[in-house]
One Martini backbone bead per residue (centre of mass of N, CA, C, O) as a GRO file, in nm:
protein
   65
    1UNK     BB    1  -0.941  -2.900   0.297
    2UNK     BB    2  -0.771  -2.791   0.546
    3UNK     BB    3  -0.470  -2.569   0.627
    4UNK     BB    4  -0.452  -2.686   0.933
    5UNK     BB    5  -0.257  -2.831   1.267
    6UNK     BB    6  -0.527  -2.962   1.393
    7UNK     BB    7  -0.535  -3.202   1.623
    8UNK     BB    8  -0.795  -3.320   1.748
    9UNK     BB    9  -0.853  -3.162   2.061
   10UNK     BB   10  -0.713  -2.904   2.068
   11UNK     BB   11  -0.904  -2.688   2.035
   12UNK     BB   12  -1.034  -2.772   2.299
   13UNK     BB   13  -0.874  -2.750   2.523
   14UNK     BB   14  -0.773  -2.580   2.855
   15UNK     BB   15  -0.556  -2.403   2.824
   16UNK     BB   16  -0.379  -2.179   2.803
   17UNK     BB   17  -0.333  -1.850   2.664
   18UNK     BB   18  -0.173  -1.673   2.434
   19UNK     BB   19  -0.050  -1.352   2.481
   20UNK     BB   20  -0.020  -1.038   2.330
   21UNK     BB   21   0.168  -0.744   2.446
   22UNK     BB   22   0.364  -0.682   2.242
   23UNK     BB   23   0.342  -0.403   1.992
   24UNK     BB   24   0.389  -0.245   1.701
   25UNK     BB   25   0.292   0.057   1.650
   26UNK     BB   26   0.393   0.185   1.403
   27UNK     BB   27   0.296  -0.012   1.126
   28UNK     BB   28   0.060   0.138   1.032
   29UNK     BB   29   0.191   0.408   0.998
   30UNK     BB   30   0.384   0.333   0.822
   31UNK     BB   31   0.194   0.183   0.589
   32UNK     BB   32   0.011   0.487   0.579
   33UNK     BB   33   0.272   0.637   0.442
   34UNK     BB   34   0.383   0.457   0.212
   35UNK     BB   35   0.089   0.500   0.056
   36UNK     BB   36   0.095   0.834   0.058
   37UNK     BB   37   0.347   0.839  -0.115
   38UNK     BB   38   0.243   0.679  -0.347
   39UNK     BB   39   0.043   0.880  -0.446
   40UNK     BB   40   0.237   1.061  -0.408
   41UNK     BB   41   0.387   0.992  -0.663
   42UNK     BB   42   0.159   0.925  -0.899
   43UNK     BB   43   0.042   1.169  -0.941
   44UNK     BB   44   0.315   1.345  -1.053
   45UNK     BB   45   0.333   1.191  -1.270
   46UNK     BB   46   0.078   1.248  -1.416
   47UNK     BB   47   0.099   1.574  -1.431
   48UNK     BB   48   0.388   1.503  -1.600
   49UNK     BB   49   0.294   1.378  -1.834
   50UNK     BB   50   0.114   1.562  -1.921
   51UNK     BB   51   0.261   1.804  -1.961
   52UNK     BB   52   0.420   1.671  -2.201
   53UNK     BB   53   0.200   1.562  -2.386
   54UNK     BB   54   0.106   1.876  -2.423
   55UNK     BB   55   0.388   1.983  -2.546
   56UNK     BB   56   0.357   1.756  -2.814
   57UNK     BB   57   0.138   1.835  -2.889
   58UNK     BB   58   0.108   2.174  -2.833
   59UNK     BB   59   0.439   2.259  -2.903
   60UNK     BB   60   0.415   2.365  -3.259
   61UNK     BB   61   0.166   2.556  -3.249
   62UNK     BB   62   0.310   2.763  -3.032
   63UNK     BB   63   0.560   2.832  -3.178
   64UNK     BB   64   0.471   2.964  -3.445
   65UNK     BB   65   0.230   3.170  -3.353
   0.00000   0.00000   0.00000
């Protein structure tokens, strides 16, 4: 069964459609800022996880001379 509301014949009748004039333009923008925002901020996470995983590796064999 589908899940809208229309019945009868309403699909189908003749009424004038009703047109979106004003859109705000900024949506995408922000959206595709906020993601990009969000990758680089996981990039830098794992850059510095990796720096600090490497420096508990390998620094006491460093530390040691």
């Amino acid at each position: 069964m589908s899940q809208h509301n229309i019945s009868g014949s309403e699909a189908f009748d003749r009424t004038p459609k009703v047109y979106i004039r004003n859109v705000r333009t900024g949506g995408m923008r922000r959206r595709r800022t906020r993601t990009a925002i969000a990758f680089v901020a996981g990039a830098a996470a794992a850059i510095v996880g990796g720096v600090v995983g490497a420096i508990v590796l390998f620094g006491p064999g460093l530390a040691g001379g």
